[in-house]
N, C-alpha and C positions, 0 to 999 in steps of 0.2 A: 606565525603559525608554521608547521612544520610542513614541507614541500610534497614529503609523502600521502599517499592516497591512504588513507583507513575505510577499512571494509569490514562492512557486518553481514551475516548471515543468521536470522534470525527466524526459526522454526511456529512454523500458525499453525494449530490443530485444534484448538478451543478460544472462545471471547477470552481467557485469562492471557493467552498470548498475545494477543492482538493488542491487547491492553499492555503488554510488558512492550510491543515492538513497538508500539505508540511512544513510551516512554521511552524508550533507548535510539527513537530515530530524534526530537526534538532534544534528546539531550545532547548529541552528537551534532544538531545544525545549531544550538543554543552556544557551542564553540563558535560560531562563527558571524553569527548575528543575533541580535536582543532585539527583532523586530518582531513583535507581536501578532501581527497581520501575518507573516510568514509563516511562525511558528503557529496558527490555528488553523493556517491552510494548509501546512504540511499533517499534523494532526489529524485532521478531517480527512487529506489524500491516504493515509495511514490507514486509517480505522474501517474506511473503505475498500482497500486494498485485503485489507487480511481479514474484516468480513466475510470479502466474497470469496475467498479462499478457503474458508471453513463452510460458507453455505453455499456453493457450488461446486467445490473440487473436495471437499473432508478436508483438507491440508495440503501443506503448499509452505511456501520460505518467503521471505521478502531479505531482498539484497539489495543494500543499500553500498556508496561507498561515496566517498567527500573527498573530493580532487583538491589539488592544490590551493587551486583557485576559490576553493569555496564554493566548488558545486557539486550537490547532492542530486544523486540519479539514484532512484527506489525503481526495483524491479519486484513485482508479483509471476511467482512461479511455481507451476502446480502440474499434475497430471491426471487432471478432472477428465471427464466426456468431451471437454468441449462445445464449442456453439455450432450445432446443426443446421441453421440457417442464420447463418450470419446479417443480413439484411433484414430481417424480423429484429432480432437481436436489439440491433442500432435504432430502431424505429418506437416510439413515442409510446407510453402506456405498458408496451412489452414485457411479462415479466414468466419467468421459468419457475421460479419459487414462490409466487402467491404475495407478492409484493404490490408494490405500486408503479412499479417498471418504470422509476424515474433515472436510473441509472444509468447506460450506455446511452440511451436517447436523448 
């Protein structure tokens, strides 16, 4: 594998992205490992990420980039409201959008 780091930057505004970031982030770690358990947990941290970037923030980016070494760091980044009580937030059942508030808690 090549030493350099590859970086995506990949635009969430609707489930049709989320679904394309979904697909461009395991194909990007599928270079690096054919572990199935990984690649459904990165999926799953994925779809979650840019979920809630479309139903909290409207839109938002996920930046990903794959170090040498073969590690993938996903960042969600948005310029929503934000969380006004942060301690609610993190706490059990919690939820802002009519959910199940299983998410930060």
């Amino acid at each position: 594998m090549n030493d350099q780091p590859c970086s995506l930057v990949l635009p969430v505004s609707t489930s049709v992205h989320v679904d394309a970031a979904r697909r461009a982030l395991v194909r990007l770690a599928g270079t690096v490992t054919a572990d199935e358990t990984l690649l459904g947990r990165l999926t799953i941290v994925t779809q979650e990420l840019g979920y809630n970037l479309v139903r909290h923030a409207g839109h938002g980016e996920l930046l990903a980039t794959l170090g040498g070494e073969g590690v993938l760091d996903v960042l969600a980044v948005d310029r929503g409201p934000g969380m006004h009580d942060v301690a609610r937030c993190l706490s059990d059942h919690y939820s802002t959008a009519a959910t199940l508030g299983a998410g930060l808690g």
